[in-house]
C-alpha positions in Angstrom: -89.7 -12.6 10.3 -89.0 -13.0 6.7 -87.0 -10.6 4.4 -90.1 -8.2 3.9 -90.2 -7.7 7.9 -93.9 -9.6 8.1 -93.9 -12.6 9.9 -95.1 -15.8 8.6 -96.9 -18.7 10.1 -94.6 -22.2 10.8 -96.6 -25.3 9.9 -94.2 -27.9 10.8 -92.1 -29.2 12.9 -93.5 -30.4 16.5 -97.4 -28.8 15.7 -97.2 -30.9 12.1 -96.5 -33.9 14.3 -99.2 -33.2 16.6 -101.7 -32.8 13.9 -101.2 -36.2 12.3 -101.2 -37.8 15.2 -104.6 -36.4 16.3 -106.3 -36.9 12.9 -104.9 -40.9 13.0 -106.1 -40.8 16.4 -109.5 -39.3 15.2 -109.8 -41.9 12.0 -109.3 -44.7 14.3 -112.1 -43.5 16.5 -114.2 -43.0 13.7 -113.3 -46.4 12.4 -113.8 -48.4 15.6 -117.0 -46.5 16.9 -119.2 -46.1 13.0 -117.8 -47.7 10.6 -116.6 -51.5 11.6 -119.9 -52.3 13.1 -121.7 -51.3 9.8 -119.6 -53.1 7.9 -119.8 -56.0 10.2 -123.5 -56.4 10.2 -123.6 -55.8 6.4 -121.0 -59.4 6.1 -122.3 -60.8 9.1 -119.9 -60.9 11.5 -120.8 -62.1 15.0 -120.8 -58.8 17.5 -117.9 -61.4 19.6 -115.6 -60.8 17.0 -117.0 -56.7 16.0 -116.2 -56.0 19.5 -112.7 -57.7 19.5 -111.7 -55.7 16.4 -113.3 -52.3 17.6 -110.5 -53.4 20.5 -107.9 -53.7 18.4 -108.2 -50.5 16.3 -108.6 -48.2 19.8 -105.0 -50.0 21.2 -103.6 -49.4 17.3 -105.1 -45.8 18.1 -103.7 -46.0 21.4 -99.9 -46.1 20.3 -99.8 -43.2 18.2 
């Protein structure tokens, strides 16, 4: 409770934490799954190599 007896929402601490890590988590996904491929085909990559860094960003994703 705060001084005017309401109480008030706490944004940080554990919850905060929590939240970045699943939005990181989330980006990474995103990245891996949409966006590398696209831009892979767009420079040309081989889909050998696309697959091995769609692997790398999901273990990066992996240790948050």
């Amino acid at each position: 409770m705060n001084q005017n007896g309401s109480e008030t929402a706490d944004h940080g601490g554990v919850n905060g934490g929590e939240m970045a890590s699943l939005l990181l988590g989330a980006g990474f996904a995103l990245a891996s799954l949409i966006l590398l491929p696209a831009v892979a085909q767009r420079i040309g990559l081989g889909s050998s190599l696309t697959i091995a860094l769609r692997g790398a960003l999901m273990r990066a994703a992996n240790r948050i």
